[in-house]
C-alpha positions in Angstrom: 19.0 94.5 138.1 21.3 93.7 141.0 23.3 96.3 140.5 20.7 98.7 141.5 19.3 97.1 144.1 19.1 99.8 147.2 20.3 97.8 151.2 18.0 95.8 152.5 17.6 92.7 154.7 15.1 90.9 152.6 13.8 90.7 148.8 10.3 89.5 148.2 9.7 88.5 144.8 7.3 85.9 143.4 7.8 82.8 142.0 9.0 84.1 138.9 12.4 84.9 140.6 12.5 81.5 141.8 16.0 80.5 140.1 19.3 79.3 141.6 21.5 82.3 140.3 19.5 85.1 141.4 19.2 83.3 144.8 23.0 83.0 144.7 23.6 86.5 144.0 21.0 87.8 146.7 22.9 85.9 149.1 26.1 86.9 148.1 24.9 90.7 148.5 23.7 89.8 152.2 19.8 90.4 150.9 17.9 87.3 152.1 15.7 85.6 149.3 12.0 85.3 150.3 10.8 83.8 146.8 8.2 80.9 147.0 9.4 77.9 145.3 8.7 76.9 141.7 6.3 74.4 140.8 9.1 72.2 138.8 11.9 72.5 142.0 12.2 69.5 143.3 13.2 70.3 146.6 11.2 73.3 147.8 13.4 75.6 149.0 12.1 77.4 152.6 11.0 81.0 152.9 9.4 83.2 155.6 5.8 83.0 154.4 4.4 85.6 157.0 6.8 88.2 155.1 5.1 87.1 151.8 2.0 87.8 152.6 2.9 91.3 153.3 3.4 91.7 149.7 0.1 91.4 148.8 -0.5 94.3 150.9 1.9 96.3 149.2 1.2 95.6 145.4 -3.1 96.4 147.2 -1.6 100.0 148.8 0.3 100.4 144.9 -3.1 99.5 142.9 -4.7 102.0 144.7 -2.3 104.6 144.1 -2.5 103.6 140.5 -6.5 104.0 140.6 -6.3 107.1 142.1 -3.5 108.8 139.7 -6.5 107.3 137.1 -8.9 109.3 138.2 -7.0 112.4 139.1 -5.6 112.6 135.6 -9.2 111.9 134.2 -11.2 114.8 136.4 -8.0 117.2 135.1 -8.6 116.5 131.2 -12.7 116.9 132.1 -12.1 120.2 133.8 -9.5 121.6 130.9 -12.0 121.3 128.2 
């Protein structure tokens, strides 16, 4: 997967992606980690919480998208019968 990663300054993931490795490897590509810390961490490690939240807004703007591609592909199967 980080092989394929396009340039960018940062890389919000969830909490899933919290692990030392990938954090590491980020790093090492110059991407800055914005991954909430896990539950079991210890130490939480910091990360910009106001650029967080603007991932919910993305994975809203790609649900509607989905919803949308829904319903187009539905009217087109109605209307090709």
């Amino acid at each position: 997967m980080l092989d394929v990663l396009p340039p960018a300054a940062n890389l919000i993931a969830d909490k899933g992606y919290d692990n030392n490795w990938f954090r590491q490897a980020l790093i090492e590509k110059s991407i800055e980690p914005c991954i909430p810390s896990n539950r079991t961490r210890k130490q939480p490690l910091p990360y910009d919480k106001r650029l967080y939240r603007q991932r919910h807004r993305i994975e809203n703007m790609l649900c509607i998208l989905n919803n949308w591609g829904r319903i187009a592909a539905a009217v087109t199967f109605y209307l090709n019968q």
